[in-house]
N, C-alpha and C positions, 0 to 999 in steps of 0.2 A: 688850243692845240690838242686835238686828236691823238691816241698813239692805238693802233692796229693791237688786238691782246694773243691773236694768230698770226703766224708764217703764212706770206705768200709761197703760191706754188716753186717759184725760182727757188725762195730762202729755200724749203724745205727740201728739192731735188738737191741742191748742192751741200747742206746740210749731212742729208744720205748718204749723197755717192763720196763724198770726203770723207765721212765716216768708215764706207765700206773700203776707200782707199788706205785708209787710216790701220784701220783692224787688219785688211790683205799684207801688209806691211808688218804688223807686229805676227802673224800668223805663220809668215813666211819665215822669222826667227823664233817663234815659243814649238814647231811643230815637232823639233827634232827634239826637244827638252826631252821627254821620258825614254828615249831609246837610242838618244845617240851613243853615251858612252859604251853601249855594248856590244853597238855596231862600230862602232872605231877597233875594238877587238880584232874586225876583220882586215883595218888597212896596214901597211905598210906604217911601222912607230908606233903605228894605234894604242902597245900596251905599255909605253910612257903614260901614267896617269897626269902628268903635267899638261903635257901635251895636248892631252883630251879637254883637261880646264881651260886651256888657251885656245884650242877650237872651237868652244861652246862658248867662250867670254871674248872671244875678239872681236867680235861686233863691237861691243862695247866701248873699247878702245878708239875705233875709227869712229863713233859717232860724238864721245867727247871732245874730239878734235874738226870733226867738218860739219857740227849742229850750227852756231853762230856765224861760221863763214858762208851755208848756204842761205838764213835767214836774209844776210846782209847781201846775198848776190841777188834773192828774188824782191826786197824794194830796189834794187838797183835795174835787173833784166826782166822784171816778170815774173809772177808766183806761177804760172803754169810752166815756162819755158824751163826752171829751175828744177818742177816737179818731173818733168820725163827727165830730163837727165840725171837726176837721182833714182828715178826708175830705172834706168836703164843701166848705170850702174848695178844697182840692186839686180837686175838680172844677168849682168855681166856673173857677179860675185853667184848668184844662184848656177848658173852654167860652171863654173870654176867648178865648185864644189860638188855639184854632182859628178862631173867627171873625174876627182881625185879617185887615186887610188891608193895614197898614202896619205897619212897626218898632214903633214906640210902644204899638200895642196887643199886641203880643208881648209887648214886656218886661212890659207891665204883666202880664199873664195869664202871664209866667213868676215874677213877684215874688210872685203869690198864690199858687201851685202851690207855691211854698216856703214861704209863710207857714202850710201846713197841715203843723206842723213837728211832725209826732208819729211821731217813729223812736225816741227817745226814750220815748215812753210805751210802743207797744210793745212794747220792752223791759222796763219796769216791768210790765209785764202777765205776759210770759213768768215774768220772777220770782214774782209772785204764785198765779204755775198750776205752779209747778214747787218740788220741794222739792230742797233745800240742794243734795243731794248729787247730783241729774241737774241742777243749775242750768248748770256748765260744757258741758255736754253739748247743752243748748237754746239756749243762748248762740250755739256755734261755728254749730248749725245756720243761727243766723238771719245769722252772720258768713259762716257759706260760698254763702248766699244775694247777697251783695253783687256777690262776682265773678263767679258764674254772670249775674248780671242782667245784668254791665258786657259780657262775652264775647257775651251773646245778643243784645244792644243793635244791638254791632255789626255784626252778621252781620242780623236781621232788619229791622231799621230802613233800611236801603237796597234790601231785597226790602217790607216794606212801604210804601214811598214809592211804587215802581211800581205798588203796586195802587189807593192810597187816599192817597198822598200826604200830608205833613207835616199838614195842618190835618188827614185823615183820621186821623191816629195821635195829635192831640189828642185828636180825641173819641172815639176808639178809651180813649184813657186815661181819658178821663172815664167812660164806662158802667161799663168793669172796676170803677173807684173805688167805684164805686155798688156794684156787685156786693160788691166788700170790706168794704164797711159790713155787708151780708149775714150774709156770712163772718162776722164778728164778734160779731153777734150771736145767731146763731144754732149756731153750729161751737163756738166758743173759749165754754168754759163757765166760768160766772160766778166767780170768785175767793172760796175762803171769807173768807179773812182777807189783804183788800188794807191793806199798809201801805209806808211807806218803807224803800228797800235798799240799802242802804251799795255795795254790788257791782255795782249797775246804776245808780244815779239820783247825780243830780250835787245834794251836800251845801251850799247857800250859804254856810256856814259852815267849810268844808272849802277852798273856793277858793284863799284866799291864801297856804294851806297850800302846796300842788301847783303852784301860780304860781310860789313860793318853794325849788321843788325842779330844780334846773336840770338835772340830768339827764331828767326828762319834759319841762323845755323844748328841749330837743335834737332829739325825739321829735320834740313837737311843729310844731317848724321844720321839720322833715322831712315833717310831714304835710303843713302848708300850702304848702313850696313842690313836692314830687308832683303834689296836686293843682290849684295855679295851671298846672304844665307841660300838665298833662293839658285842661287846658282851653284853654291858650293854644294847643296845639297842633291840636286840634279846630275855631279859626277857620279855620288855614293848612290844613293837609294836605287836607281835600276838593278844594280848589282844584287844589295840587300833583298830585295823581293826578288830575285830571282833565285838568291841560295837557300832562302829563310823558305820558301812557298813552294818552289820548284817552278811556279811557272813563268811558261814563254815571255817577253818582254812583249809580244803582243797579246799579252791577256792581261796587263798590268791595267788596260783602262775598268779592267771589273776592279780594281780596287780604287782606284783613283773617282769613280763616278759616284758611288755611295758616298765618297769621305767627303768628296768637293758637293755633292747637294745638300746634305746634313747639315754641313758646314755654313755653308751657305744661309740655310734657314735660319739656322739657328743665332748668326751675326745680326739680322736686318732688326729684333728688336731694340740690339743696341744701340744702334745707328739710331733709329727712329728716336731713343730715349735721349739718348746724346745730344741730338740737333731742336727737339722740343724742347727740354729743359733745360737746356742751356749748361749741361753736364759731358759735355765733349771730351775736358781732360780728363776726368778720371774714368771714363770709357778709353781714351788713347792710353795713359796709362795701365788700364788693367789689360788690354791688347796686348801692348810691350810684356807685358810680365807674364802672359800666356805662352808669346814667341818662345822667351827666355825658357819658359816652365816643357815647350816642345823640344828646344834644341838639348835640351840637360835630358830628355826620353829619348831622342835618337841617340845621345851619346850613350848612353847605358843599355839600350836593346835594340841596336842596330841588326844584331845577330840573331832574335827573334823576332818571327814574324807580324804575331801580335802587336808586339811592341812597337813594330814602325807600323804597324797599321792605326795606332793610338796615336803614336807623334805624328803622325802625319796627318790626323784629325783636327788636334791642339795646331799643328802646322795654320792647317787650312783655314781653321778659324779665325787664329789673330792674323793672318797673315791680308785676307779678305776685310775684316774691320781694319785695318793697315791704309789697305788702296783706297779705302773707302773715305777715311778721315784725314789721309796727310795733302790731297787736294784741297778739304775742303779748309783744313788750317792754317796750310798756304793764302789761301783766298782772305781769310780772317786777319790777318795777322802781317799781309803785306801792306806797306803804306800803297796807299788807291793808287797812285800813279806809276808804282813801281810793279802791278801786280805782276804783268808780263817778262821783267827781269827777274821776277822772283820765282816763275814757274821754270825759266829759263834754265837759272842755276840751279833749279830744285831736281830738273831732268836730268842736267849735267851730273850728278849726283847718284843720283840711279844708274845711269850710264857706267859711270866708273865703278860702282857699287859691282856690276854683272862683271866684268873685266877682273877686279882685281879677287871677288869672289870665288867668279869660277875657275882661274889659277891658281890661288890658294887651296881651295878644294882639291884641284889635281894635285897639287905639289905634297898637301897634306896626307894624302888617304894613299897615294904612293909609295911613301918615307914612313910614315906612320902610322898608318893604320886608319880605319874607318871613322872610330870614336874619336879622332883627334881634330876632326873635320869639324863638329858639329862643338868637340870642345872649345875652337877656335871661336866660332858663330855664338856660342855664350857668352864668350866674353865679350865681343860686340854689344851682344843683348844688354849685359847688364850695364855697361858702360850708358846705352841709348837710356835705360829703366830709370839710370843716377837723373842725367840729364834731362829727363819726362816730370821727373818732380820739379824740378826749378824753373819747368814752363810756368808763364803767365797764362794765368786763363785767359782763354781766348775769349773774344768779345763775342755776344750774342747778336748778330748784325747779317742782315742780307747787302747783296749789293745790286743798286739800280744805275743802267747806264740810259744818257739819255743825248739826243744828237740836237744841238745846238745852234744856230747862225754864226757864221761870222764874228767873233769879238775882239776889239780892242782890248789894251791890257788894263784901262780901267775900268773898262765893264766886264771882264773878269774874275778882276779883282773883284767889285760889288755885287754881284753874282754868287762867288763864292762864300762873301762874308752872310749875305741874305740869309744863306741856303744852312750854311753853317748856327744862323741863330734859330731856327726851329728847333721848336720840341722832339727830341726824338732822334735826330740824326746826329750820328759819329762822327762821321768824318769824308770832306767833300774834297775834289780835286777836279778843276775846270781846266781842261788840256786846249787848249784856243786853238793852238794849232792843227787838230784832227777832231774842230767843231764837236768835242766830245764833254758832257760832265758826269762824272762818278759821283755817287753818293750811298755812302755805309749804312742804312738805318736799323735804328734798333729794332729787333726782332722779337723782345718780350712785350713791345706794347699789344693792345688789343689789337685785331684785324681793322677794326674802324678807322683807328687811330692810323695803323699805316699807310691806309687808303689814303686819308687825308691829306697826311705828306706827300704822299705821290700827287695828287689834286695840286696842292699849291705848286710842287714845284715847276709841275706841268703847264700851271695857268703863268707862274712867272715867265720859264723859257719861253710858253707862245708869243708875252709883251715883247720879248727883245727884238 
């Protein structure tokens, strides 16, 4: 049995255009990040600082609530038919909000823009166009879409404010939307055989399982309070650079594009050190304690310019080794067949992370002041920093999926056990029912060595 080591043309258009669906969607929420709260200045309530954290984080809100209900309506209706209605929603909510003229009609048109919660089906899409074995490979694409969106946010989003302005880049969001619906229907070609994926879609049945696993709640807690910092700190810091430097809120991306590419570089050796030597925790750990070591510099020089030009370097840095490593320790460290519930609830997480962050933040910097914002986010920090030591190291392990025939439950079973006594492999999971089997292998053997496991398992599944 053969397996293809390249995407076909189809895998890879719909790989793409899901990606670009993917990133248009996260684009359409990170755009207003740098300049909303000082263009709410101009609405109607705008200078409730609460108000403003509840504008910027109610997205959040509605996608903790309608992620898994849309997952579960597109194996039931359809991943495409699920996806325009969530599009279109999403541009419902983008229309709302561009046309507010007060707070209230913001949030509200930001609550709906998250209630077209289909990043999630997406997903399930990508799975169903993509077979087993370039599934990791479509996956990362659509993962390394997330931080290209979040870096371009920044830098665009305070040059498009000057052209067309915050309600401008709503409805700027809204047309693209439209255009996406396009895209999908017409690019990303029709799925032969769309079913449910253990690897991408969150299992209701699986839940209490991965709830019940405290080292992905660890993860977890990590996710949500990252991103509550990241939003908490998106009410204060426009303001910060704008009283510390004097300048416009559309010249903020001259600072933001030095700190985010420095930043940037400067992350990828640890990454690469991390994933080669099999020294991932104490790179996530010293991330965490960078966060911690940023948010205690915005607390204390929020009021100098400098100073949030530094934290927001330290920011940038762990914040980027962050996005980069809690994927990949998720992927580690979920049992194989849960990985998909476990990405699930790891989203869920972040989600509410943005929501109850960027209320916090407004309610905070409000009532108390600027430094209490970030004092808040320490605390988080070090609480995540306690709970980063008492991770288990993560196993050094890639994983290979691989498509199957047909099996009965005792040729499953013997399948799994075969597969299980090789040299080398961690840990397997034969899903019979979506002709699929996962297998964990170790990553520190030599290159040969892993070939060969690939070799046998592949010469096994062709017997069956």
């Amino acid at each position: 049995m053969q397996i293809s080591e390249k995407m076909s043309s189809a895998e890879r258009r719909s790989t793409i255009s899901l990606a670009a669906i993917y990133g248009l969607r996260m684009l359409g929420m990170f755009l207003i990040l740098p300049i909303f709260a000082i263009y709410a200045q101009t609405l109607e309530g705008g200078h409730d600082h609460t108000m403003v954290g509840l504008a910027l984080g109610a997205y959040g809100l509605t996608q903790v609530l309608l992620q898994l209900p849309f997952g579960i309506a597109s194996d039931k209706y359809g991943r495409k038919k699920v996806i325009y209605a969530g599009m279109l929603i999403f541009v419902v909510g983008s229309v709302v909000a561009a046309m507010g003229t007060d707070i209230i009609t913001v949030i509200i048109g930001r609550a709906i823009q998250g209630a077209g919660a289909v990043s999630a089906v997406v997903m399930a899409l990508v799975a169903d166009s993509t077979r087993e074995e370039h599934r990791t490979k479509a996956m990362a694409t659509i993962g390394g879409t997330i931080g290209v969106t979040f870096a371009l946010s920044l830098v665009a989003g305070p040059l498009l404010n000057q052209s067309i302005g915050v309600s401008g880049i709503f409805w700027m969001t809204a047309i693209l939307a439209i255009f996406a619906i396009g895209v999908v229907k017409f690019l990303v070609p029709d799925p032969v055989n769309s079913h449910f994926h253990s690897d991408t879609e969150t299992a209701p049945s699986k839940i209490k399982e991965v709830l019940r696993n405290t080292q992905l709640l660890r993860l977890n807690f990590g996710a949500f309070s990252l991103h509550a910092a990241q939003m908490a700190m998106f009410v204060v810091v426009p303001f910060a650079l704008k009283e510390t430097s004097g300048m416009s809120e559309n010249q903020h991306w001259l600072v933001y594009l030095p700190v985010l590419t420095i930043s940037f570089v400067m992350m990828l050796p640890a990454i690469i050190y991390g994933e080669k030597r099999a020294k991932l925790k104490p790179v996530f750990i010293g991330a965490v304690a960078t966060m911690l070591f940023a948010q205690l510099l915005f607390a204390a020089n929020i009021h100098h310019f400098w100073g949030v030009v530094m934290a927001l370097f330290f920011y940038f840095l762990a914040f980027n080794l962050l996005e980069a490593t809690l994927p990949s320790l998720i992927s580690k460290m979920a049992p194989a067949a849960s990985k998909g519930t476990a990405i699930g609830i790891h989203n869920t997480a972040q989600s509410l992370g943005i929501f109850i962050g960027a209320v916090a933040g407004g309610f905070l910097s409000g009532n108390y002041g600027f430094s209490s914002v970030f004092i808040f986010c320490s605390v988080l920090m070090a609480i995540w920093l306690i709970s980063a030591f008492g991770m288990k190291t993560p196993p050094s392990v890639k994983t290979k999926m691989y498509h199957v025939e047909a099996l009965g439950e005792k040729q499953a079973a013997t399948l799994k056990q075969t597969v299980e006594n090789m040299d080398g492999v961690e840990e397997v999971a034969v899903l019979a029912q979506e002709s699929t089997l996962i297998v964990k292998i170790n990553n520190q053997q030599t290159v040969e060595a892993q070939a060969a496991i690939e070799q046998n398992i592949l010469k096994l599944i062709g017997s069956k």
